[in-house]
C-alpha positions in Angstrom: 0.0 0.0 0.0 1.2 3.4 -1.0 2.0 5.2 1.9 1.4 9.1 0.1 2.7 11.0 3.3 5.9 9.0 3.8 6.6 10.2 -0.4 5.8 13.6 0.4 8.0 13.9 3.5 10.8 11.8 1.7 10.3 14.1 -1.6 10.1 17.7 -0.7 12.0 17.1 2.9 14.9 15.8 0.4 14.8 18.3 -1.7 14.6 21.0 0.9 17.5 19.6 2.9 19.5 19.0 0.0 19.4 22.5 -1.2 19.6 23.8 2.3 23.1 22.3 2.3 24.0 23.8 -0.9 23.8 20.2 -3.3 23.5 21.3 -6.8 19.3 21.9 -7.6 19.3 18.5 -10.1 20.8 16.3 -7.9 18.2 18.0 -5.2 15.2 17.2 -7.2 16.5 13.7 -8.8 17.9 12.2 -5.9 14.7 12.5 -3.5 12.2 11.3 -6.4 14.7 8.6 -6.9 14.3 7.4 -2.9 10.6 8.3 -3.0 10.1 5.9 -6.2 12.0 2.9 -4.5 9.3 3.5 -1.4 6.7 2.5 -3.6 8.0 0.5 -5.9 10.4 -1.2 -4.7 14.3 -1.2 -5.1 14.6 -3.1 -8.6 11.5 -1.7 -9.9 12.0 2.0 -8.4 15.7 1.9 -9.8 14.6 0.9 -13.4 11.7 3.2 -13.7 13.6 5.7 -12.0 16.3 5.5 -15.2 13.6 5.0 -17.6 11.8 8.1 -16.7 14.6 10.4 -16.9 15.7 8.5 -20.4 11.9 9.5 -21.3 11.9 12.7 -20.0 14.8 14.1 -22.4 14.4 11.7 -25.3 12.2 14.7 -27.1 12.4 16.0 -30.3 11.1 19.5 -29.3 13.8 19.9 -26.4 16.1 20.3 -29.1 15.0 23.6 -29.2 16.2 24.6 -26.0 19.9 24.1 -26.4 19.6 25.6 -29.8 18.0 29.5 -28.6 20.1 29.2 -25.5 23.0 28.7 -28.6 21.2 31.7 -30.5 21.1 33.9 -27.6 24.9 33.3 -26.7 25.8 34.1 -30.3 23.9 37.7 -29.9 25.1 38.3 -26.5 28.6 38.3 -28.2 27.2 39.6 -32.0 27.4 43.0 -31.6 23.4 43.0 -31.4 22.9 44.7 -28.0 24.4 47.7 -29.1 22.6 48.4 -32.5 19.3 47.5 -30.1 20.0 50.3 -27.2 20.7 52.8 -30.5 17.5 52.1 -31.2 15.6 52.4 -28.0 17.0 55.6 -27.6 15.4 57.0 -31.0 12.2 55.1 -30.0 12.1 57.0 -25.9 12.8 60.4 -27.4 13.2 63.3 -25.1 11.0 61.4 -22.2 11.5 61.5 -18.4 14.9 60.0 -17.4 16.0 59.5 -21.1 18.6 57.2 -20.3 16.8 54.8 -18.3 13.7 54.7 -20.2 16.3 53.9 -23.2 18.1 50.7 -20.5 14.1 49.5 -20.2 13.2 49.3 -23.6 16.4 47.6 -24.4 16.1 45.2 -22.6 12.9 43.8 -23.5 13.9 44.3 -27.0 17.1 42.3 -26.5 15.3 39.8 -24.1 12.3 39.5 -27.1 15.5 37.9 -29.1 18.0 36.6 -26.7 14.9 34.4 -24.3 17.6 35.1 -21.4 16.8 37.9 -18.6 20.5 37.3 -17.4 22.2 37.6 -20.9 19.5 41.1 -21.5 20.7 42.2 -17.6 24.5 41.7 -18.3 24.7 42.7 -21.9 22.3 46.1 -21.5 23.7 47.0 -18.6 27.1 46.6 -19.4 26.7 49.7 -21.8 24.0 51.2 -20.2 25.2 51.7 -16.6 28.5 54.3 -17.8 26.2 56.0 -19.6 24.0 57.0 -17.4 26.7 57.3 -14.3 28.0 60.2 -16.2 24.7 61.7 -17.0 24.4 62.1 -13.4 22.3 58.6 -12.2 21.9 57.3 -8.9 24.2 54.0 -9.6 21.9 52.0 -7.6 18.5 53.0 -9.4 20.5 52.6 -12.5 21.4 49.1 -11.8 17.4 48.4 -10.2 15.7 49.6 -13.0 18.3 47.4 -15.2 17.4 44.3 -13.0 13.4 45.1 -13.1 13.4 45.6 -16.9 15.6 42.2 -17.7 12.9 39.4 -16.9 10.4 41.2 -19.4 12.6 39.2 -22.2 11.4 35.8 -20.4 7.7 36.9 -21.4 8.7 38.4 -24.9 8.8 35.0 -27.2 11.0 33.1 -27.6 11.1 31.9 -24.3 13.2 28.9 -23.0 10.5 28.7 -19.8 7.3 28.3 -22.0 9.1 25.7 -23.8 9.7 24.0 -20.6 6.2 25.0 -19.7 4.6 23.1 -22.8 6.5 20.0 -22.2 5.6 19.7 -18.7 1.9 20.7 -19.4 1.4 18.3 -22.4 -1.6 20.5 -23.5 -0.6 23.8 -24.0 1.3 24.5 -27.5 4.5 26.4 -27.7 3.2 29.0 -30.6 -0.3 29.4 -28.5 2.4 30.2 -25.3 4.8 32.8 -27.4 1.6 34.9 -28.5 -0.1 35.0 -25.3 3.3 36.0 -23.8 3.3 39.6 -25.8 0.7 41.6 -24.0 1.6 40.5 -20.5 5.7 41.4 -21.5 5.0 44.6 -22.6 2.9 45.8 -19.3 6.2 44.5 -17.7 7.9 46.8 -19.8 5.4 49.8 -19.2 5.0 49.3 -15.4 9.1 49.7 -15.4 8.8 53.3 -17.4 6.0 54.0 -15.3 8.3 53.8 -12.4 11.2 54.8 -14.1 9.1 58.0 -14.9 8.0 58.7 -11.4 11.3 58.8 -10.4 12.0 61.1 -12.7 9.5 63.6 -11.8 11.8 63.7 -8.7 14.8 64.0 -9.9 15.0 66.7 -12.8 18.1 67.5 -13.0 18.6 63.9 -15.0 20.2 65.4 -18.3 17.9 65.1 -21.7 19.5 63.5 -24.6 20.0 65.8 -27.9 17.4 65.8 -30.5 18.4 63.1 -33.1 18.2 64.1 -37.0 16.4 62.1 -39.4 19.7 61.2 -40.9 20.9 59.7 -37.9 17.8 58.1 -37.1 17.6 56.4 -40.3 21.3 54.9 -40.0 19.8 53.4 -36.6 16.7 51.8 -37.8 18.7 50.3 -40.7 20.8 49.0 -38.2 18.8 47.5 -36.3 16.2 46.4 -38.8 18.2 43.0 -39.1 18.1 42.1 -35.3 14.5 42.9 -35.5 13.8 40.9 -38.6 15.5 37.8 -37.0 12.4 38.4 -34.5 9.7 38.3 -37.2 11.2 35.4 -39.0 11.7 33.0 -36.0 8.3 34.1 -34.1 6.0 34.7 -37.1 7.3 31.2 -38.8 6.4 29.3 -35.7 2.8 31.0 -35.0 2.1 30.6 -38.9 3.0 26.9 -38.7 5.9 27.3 -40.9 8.2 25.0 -38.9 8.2 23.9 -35.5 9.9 25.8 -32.3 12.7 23.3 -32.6 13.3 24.3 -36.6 13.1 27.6 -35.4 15.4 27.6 -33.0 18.2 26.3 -35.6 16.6 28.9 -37.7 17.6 31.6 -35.1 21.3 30.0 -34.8 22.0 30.5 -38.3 20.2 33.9 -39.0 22.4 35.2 -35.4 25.3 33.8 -36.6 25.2 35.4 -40.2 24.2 38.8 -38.2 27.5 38.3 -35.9 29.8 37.8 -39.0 28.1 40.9 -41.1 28.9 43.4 -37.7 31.8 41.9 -37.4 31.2 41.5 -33.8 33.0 37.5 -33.6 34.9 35.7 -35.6 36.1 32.0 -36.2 38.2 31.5 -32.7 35.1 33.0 -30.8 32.5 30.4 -31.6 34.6 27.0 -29.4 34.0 29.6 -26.4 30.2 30.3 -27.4 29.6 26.7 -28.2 31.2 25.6 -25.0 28.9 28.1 -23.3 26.0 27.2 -24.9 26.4 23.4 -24.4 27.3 23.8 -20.3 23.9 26.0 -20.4 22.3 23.5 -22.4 23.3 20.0 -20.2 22.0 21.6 -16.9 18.3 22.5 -18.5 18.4 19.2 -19.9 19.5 17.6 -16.9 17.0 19.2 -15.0 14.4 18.2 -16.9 14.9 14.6 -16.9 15.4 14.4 -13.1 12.1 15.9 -12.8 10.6 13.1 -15.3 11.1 11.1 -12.1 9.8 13.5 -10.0 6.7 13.8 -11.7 6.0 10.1 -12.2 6.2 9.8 -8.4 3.8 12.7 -7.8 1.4 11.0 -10.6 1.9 7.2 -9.6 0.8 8.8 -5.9 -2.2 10.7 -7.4 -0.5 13.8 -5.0 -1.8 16.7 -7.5 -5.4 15.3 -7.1 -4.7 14.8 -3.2 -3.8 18.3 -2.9 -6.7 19.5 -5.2 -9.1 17.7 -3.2 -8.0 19.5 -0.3 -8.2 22.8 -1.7 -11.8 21.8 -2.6 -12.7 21.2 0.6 -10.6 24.2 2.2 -12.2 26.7 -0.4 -14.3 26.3 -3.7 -13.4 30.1 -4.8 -11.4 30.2 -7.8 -9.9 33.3 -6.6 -8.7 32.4 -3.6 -7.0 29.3 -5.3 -4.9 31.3 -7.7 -4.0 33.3 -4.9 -2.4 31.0 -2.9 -0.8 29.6 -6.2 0.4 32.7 -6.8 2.0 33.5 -3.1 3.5 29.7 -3.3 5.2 30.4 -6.5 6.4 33.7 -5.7 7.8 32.5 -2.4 9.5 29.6 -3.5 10.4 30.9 -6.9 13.2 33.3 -5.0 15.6 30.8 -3.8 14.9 28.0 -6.7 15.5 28.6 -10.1 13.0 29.1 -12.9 13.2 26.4 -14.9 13.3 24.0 -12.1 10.4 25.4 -10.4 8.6 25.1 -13.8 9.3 21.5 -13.5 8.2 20.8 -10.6 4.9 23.2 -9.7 3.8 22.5 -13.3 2.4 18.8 -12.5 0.9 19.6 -8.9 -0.9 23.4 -9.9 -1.9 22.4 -13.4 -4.3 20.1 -12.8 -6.0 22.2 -10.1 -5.9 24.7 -12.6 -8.2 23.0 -14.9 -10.6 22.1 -12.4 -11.2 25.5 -11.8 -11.8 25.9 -15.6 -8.4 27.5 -16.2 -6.9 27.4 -19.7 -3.6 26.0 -19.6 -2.2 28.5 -21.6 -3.2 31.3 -19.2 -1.6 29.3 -16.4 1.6 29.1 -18.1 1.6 33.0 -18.7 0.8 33.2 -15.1 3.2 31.2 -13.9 6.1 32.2 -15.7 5.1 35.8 -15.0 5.4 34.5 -11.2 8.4 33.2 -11.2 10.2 36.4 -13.7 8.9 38.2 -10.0 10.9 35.9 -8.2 14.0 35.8 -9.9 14.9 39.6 -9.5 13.0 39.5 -5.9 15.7 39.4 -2.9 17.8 37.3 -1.1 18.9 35.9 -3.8 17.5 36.6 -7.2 20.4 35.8 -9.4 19.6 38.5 -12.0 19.6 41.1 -8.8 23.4 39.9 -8.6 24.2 40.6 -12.3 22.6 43.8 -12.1 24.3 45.2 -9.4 28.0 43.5 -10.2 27.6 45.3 -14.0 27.3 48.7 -12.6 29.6 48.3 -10.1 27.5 49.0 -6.7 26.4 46.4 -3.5 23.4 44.4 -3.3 21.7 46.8 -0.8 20.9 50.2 -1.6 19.5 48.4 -5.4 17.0 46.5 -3.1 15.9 49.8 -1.9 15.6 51.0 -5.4 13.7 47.9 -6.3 11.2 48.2 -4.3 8.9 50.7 -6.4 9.6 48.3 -9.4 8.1 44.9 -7.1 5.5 46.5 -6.5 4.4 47.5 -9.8 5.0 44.0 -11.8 3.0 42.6 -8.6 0.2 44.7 -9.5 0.6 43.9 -12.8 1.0 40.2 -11.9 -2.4 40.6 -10.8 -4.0 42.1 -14.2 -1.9 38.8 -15.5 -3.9 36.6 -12.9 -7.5 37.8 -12.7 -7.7 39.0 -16.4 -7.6 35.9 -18.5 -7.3 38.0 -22.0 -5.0 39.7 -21.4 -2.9 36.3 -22.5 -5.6 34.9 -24.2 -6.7 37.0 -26.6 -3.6 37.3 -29.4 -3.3 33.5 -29.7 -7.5 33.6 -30.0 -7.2 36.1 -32.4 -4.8 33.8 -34.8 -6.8 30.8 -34.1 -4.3 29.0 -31.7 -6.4 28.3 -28.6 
């Protein structure tokens, strides 16, 4: 007889012990669902399935297409692409409030739209951003806040990495439904940052205001960017209109990003060993982490844990609102000291299906969770993005905290638009006939 509270203990006790002595997240989530298997199976028959699982879990022709963006995004982290991008967010901000800022916002959601990474958008913006604005006068600290607030919003923009993960784990929800649904919900990221950025502006107005570009200058800038941008409409717009897969658009993106890198003559030859070493170290941990949880989710299914948990959330409460809330808080909460993709992996099979009961489309519940967990990746103690931030522009983890704040608790109110408002994700990939 399955003994479903000796799993659970065994399960998430493990994993919280393991990572509370600092064993690497996989081996955290693999080992424990390993040990719980055994429990109810039995030591040959929990050891086979335990390897056949995670042999399942990764032996998926549309995985491929994580190692390929995370491949793509490396390339434009190093292809001279984040520089013709900020040229032209700072034509498209104009002479508004906190110029420079505004600019380091819209950069980043136009270089996290194409790179899927908020860590590679944080590091790579910021990285030029941050000098500029320290000698146009900048608080260091908000500079390096408003850089970390404004990174995630790539993680929303398609392609994503974590709605690829997301449609995997969900079996229901399609990766071109996911990228569409992803646009409206990425860009109220990006507005609730200028919103903030603006207010702070308001207070500060000795912030310098850029000079007036001509239309000379911002044609060169539009044609230089027009390629990164393009890259964009090829690899999104060929997925959605069922052109080729997300895996064939993912080698799509390589090879477009790599011809880009050569024409700016950003890399050359001897750069791509270190970019595909990169890439492929990136690329082994996702996939790593996805086949331990294979085990972990056939343990929480073989225990019918999901529809235990459900049950008693039924009989707690039968309001659908007060169900996503505690969703919400859990994810948030969690989401700050465990990765994304991992949490992804492993709230995906115990919230989805109490998602549907309550008549949520899985597709909404992916935007909501990865919206979550973009919260909790920039939210302190130890958001690893908040790190990068604050190490590009040179300042200590506390004072950007404080300049955080105003930022949190915008994308929370925004997170709630996300939450109670279903079209807001809905209604793009309803539009194109995707849902």
């Amino acid at each position: 007889m399955r003994d479903v509270a000796l799993v659970t203990a065994v399960l998430f006790g493990g994993m919280a012990v393991l990572m509370a002595i600092g064993a690497p997240v996989s081996i955290s989530i693999g080992l424990p669902s390993a040990v719980s298997l055994v429990l109810v199976m039995g030591l040959e028959d929990g050891a086979a399935t335990s390897a056949q699982r995670m042999f399942n879990g990764v032996n998926s022709f549309a995985l491929l297409a994580i190692p390929f963006f995370i491949l793509a995004g490396g390339i434009m982290n190093n292809g001279g692409i984040a520089t013709r991008l900020i040229n032209l967010a700072k034509v498209l901000v104009g002479r508004t409030p906190a110029p420079l800022a505004q600019t380091n916002v819209l950069a980043n959601m136009l270089f996290g739209a194409i790179s899927g990474s908020a860590i590679a958008a944080a590091a790579a913006v910021g990285t030029t951003m941050s000098p500029m604005q320290a000698r146009d006068g900048y608080d260091k600290a908000f500079t390096a806040a408003t850089n970390v607030a404004s990174a995630p919003s790539g993680m929303l923009i398609p392609p994503s990495n974590l709605m690829i993960i997301y449609a995997m784990a969900s079996g229901s929800a399609s990766v071109g439904a996911l990228f569409l649904a992803g646009y409206v919900p990425g860009v109220l990221w990006g507005v609730a940052c200028m919103l903030v950025v603006a207010w702070y502006a308001r207070r500060h107005p000795e912030l310098k205001v850029p000079v007036r570009w001509n239309l000379r200058e911002i044609g060169i800038v539009f044609v230089e960017a027009l390629p990164s941008l393009a890259l964009v409409v090829v690899v999104i717009g060929g997925i959605v209109g069922g052109f080729f897969t997300a895996t064939e658009g993912s080698a799509v993106a390589v090879v477009a990003s790599l011809v880009l890198a050569f024409l700016y003559r950003a890399i050359t030859v001897k750069d791509l060993p270190r970019i595909l070493y990169a890439a492929a170290r990136t690329s082994s941990v996702v996939i790593f982490l996805i086949g331990v949880s294979s085990i972990m989710s056939f343990v929480m299914s073989f225990t019918r844990m999901p529809q235990l948990i459900a049950e008693s959330l039924f009989g707690w409460t039968d309001q659908k609102v007060v169900v996503l809330l505690v969703m919400m808080l859990v994810l948030l909460v969690i989401g700050i000291p465990l990765d994304a993709t991992p949490a992804v992996l492993i709230f995906t099979p115990i919230f989805l299906p109490i998602a549907l009961q309550y008549g949520i489309d899985p597709v909404h519940f992916g935007i909501m969770l990865t919206f979550n967990l973009c919260i909790a990746i920039i939210s302190p103690p130890s958001a690893p993005v908040l790190f990068v931030g604050a190490q590009v522009a040179g300042v200590r983890i506390e004072p950007v905290i404080r300049h955080l704040m105003p930022f949190f608790l915008a994308l929370v109110a925004v997170l709630f638009l996300v939450v109670f408002v279903p079209q807001l994700s809905l209604w793009l990939p309803g539009l194109l006939g995707l849902l």
